[in-house]
C-alpha positions in Angstrom: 175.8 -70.2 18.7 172.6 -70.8 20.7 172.3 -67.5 21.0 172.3 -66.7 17.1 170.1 -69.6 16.6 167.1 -68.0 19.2 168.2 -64.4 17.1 166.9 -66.7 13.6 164.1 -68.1 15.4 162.4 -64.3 16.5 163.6 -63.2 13.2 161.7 -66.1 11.5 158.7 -65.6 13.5 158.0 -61.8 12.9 158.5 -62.5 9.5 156.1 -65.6 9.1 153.6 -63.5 11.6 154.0 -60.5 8.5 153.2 -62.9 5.7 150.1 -64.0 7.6 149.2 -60.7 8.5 149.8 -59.8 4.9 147.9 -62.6 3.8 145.2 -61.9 6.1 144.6 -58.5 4.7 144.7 -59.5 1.4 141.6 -61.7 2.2 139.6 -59.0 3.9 140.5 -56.5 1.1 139.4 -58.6 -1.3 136.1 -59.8 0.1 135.4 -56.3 1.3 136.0 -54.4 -1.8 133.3 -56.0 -3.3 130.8 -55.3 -0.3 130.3 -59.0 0.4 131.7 -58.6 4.1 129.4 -55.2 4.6 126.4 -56.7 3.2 127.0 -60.1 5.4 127.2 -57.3 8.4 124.1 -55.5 7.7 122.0 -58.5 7.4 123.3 -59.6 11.0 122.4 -56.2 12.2 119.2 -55.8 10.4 118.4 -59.7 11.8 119.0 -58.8 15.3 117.6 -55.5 15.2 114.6 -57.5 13.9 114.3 -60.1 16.8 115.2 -57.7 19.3 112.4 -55.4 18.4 109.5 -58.0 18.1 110.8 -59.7 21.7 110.2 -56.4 23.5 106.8 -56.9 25.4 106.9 -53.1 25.5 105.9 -52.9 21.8 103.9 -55.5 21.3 100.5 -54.2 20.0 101.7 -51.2 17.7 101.0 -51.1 14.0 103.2 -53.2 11.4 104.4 -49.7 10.0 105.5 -48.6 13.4 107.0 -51.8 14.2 109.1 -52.0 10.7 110.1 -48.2 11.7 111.8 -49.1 15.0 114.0 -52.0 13.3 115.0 -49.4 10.6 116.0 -47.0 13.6 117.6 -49.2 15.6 119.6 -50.8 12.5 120.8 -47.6 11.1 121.8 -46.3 14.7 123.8 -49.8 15.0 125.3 -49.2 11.6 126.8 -46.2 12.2 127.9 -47.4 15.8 129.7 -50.0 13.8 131.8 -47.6 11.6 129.8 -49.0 8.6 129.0 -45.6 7.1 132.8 -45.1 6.6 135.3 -46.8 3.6 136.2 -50.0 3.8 139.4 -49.4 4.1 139.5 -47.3 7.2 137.8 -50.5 8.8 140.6 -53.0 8.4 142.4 -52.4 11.2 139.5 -53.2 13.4 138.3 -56.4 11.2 142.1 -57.3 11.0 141.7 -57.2 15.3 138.6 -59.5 15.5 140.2 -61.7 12.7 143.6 -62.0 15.1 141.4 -63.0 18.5 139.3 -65.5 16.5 136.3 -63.3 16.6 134.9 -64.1 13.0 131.2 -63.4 13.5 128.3 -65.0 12.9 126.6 -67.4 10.4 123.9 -67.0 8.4 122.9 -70.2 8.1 124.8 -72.7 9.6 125.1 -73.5 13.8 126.6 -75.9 15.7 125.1 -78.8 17.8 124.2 -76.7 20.8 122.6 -74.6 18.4 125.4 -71.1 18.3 125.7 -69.3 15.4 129.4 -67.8 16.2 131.9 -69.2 13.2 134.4 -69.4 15.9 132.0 -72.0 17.8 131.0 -73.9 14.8 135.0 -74.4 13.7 135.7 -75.6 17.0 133.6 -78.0 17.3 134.3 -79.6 13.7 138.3 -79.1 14.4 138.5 -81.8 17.1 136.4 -84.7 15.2 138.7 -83.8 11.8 142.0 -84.0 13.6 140.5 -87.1 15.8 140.2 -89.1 12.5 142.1 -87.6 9.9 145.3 -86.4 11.3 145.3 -89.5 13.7 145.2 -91.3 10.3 147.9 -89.1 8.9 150.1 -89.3 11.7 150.0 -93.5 11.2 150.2 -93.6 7.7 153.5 -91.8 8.5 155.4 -93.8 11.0 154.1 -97.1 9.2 155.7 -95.4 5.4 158.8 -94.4 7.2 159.1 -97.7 8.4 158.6 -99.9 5.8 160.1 -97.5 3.1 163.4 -97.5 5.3 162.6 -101.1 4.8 162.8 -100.8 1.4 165.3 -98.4 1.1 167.9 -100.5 3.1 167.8 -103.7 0.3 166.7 -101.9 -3.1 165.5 -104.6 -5.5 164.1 -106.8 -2.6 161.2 -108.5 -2.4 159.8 -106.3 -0.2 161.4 -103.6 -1.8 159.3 -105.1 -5.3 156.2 -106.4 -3.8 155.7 -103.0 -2.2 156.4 -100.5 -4.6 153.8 -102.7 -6.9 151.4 -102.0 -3.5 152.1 -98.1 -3.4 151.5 -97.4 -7.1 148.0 -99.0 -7.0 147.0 -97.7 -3.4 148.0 -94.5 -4.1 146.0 -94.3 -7.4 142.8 -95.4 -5.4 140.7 -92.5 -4.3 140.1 -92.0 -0.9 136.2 -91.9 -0.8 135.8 -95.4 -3.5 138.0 -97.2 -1.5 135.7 -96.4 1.7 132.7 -96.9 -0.3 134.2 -100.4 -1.2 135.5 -101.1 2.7 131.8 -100.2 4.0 130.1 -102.2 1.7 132.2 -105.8 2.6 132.5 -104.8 6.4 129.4 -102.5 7.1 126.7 -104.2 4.6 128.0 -107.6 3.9 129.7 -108.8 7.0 128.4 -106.6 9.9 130.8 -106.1 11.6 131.8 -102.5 11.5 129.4 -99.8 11.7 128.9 -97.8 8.2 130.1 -94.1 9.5 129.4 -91.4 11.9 131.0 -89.8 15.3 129.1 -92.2 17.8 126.0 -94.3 18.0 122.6 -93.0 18.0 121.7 -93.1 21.0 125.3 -92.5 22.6 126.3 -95.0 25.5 125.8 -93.0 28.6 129.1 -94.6 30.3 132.4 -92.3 29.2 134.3 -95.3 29.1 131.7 -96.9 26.8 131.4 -93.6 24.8 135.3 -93.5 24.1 135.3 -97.4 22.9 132.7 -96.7 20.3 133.9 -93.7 19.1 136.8 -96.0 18.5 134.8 -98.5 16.8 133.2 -95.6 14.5 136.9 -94.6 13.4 138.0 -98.2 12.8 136.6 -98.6 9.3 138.1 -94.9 8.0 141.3 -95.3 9.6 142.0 -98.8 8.4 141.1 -97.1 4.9 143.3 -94.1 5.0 146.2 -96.6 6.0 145.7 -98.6 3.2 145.5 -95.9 0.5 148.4 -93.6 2.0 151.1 -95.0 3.6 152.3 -96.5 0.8 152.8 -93.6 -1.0 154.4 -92.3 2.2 156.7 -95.4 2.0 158.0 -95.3 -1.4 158.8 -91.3 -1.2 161.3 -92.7 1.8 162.5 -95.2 -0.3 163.2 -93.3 -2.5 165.2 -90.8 -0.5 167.0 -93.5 1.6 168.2 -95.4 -1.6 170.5 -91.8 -2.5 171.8 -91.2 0.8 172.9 -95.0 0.9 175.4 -94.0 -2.0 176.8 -91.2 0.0 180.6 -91.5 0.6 179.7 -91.1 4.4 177.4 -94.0 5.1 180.0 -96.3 3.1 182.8 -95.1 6.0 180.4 -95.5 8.8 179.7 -99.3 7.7 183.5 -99.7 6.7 184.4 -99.2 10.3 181.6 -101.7 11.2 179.2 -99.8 12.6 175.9 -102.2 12.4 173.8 -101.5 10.2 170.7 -100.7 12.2 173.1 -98.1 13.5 174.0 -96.5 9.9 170.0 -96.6 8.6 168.6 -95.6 11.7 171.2 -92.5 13.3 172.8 -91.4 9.6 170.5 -92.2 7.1 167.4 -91.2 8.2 168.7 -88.1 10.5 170.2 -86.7 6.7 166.6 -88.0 5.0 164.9 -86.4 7.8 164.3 -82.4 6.4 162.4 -84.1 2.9 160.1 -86.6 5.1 159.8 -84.2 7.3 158.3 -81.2 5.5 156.0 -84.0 3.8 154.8 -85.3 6.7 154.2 -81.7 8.0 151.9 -80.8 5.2 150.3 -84.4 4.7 149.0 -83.8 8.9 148.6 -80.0 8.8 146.1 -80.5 6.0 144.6 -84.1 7.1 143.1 -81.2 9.7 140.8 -79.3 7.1 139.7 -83.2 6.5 138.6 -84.2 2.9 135.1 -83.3 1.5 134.1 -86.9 0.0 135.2 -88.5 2.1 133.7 -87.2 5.3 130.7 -87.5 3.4 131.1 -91.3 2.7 131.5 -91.7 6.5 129.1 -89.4 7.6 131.6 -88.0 9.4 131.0 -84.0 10.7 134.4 -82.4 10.7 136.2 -79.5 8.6 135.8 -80.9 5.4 132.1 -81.3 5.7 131.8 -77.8 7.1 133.6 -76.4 3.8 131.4 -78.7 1.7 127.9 -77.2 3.8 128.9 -73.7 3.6 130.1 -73.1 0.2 126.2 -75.3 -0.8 124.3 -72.8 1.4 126.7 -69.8 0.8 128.2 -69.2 4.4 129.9 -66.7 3.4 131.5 -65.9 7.3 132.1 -69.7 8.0 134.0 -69.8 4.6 136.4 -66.9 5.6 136.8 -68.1 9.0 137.8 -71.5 7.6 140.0 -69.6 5.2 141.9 -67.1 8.0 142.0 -70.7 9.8 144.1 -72.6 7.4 146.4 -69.4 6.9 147.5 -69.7 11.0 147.8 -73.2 10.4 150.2 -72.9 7.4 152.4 -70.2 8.6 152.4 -72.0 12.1 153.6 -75.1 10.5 156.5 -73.3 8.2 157.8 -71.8 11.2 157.7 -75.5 12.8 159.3 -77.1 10.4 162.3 -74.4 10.7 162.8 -75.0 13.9 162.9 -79.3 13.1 165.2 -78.5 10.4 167.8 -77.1 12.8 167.2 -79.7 15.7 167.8 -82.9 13.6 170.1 -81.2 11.2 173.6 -79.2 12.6 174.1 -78.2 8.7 171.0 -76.6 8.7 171.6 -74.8 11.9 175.0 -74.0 10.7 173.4 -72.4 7.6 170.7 -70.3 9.8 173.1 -68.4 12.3 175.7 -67.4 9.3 172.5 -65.6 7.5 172.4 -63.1 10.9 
């Protein structure tokens, strides 16, 4: 049995690692059938050609014409160095490579704090603060839905069961950014006692251990706010879920031979809810990581979503496919994850995997 599961799982995986690659080339043939990614190319050679020619003390003094006719030689003789004079399509292979190890080139216009114009530097940087807020955000507004929807789900028609699906239908209808604007303005403006936004005070406390607590402090305000506008939503899907599985035949004989009741919510009922909150949760977190546009911009806060935001205004073009060949690893890594979840807390499910071999 083990050993058919581990056959699905390399199965799975060279199929999910296909559809990326797939998905990947798609991309490249699509921007680079229009000459976008060539063009983009060019203008980095052309630049550096430029910068490398006017820095060489060895030419300093020659004519402009002479000058501009160096940077033409040494940018055509890098061109052709680069393949550039062939098709497109005898190129993906080699674009499909750099795109595989990360190697997404440079930007045009964008850098990152210590001032590096690689796309793979500039994502890097952003990642970290986004998943710091965002999916630490996500990740609570899970465990505090699961539990209270369980809650809910365990005495339908409650009054906790009432009060909160009254909560979750007007928190979830609240937009993420107006409720922040509304959360700085009473504890930022009017009471003080948050600061409005941002990664870390300006200037940052030299002490790591006073660095960490007011990086903390910064993420108090948008945390508190993502809580409040998500995990109900979170809650009442569970609800939702738990309520049907309460009618099943099984969880009426586990509680007819007295099995407590924490027992039957907590080991049956949620293990057999656990494949639906599961592959919600999934998604909610793996996209909490590419952050939300607004409302990184309410909180001055400089992750992923404010990266997509600043490159599509000043037309990154490489920052905006290296975002985009970012989120497809990130999606096919989380299908294959949930997968393998489905057949760890499910035997069914592995059941049904290892009779598809």
């Amino acid at each position: 049995m083990a050993l058919g599961f581990l056959h699905f799982l390399i199965r799975r995986a060279v199929t999910l690692a296909f559809v990326a690659l797939l998905a990947t080339s798609a991309t490249l043939m699509l921007v680079g059938g229009f000459g976008v990614m060539d063009r983009l190319i060019v203008e980095e050679i052309r630049r550096e050609a430029r910068q490398e020619v006017i820095l060489n003390p060895r030419l300093q003094g020659l004519p402009r014409e002479e000058i501009e006719r160096r940077i033409d030689e040494l940018a055509h003789e890098r061109i052709l160095s680069a393949g550039l004079d062939k098709p497109f399509y005898q190129r993906i292979p080699k674009y499909l490579f750099q795109v595989l190890t990360w190697d997404f080139g440079s930007a045009q216009f964008l850098t990152s704090d210590s001032g590096s114009t690689r796309v793979k530097d500039i994502i890097l940087e952003r990642l970290p603060r986004t998943a710091l807020l965002f999916t630490t955000g996500s990740i609570l507004s899970v465990i505090v839905g699961l539990a209270v929807g369980l809650s809910m789900g365990r005495k339908p028609g409650g009054l906790l069961d009432r009060s909160m699906t009254g909560f979750a239908m007007v928190s979830y209808s609240l937009p993420l950014w107006w409720t922040g604007m509304l959360m700085i303005l009473v504890f930022s403006a009017q009471l003080r006692i948050l600061p409005p936004g941002g990664l870390v005070s300006i200037p940052p406390p030299e002490d790591p251990i006073l660095y960490g607590l007011d990086v903390l402090r910064h993420m108090l305000l948008p945390l508190v706010t993502m809580l409040l506008v998500s995990f109900g939503g979170m809650a009442y899907v569970t609800r939702n879920i738990i309520v049907g599985i309460f009618q099943q035949d099984y969880i009426f004989t586990a509680r007819a031979r007295g099995i407590p009741e924490r027992i039957v919510a907590y080991k049956h009922a949620l293990r057999a809810a656990s494949p639906p909150i599961i592959t919600i949760a999934g998604f909610s977190i793996v996209f909490s990581i590419f952050g939300a546009i607004i409302s990184e911009t309410v909180f001055n806060w400089k992750g992923m979503g404010l990266l997509f935001w600043e490159a599509i205004n000043m037309q990154d073009v490489p920052v905006i496919l290296g975002l985009t060949y970012v989120s497809i690893f990130l999606y096919v890594l989380l299908i294959f994850i949930l997968d393998l979840t489905y057949a760890l807390l499910d035997p069914r499910v592995r059941a049904a995997m290892e009779r598809s071999l």
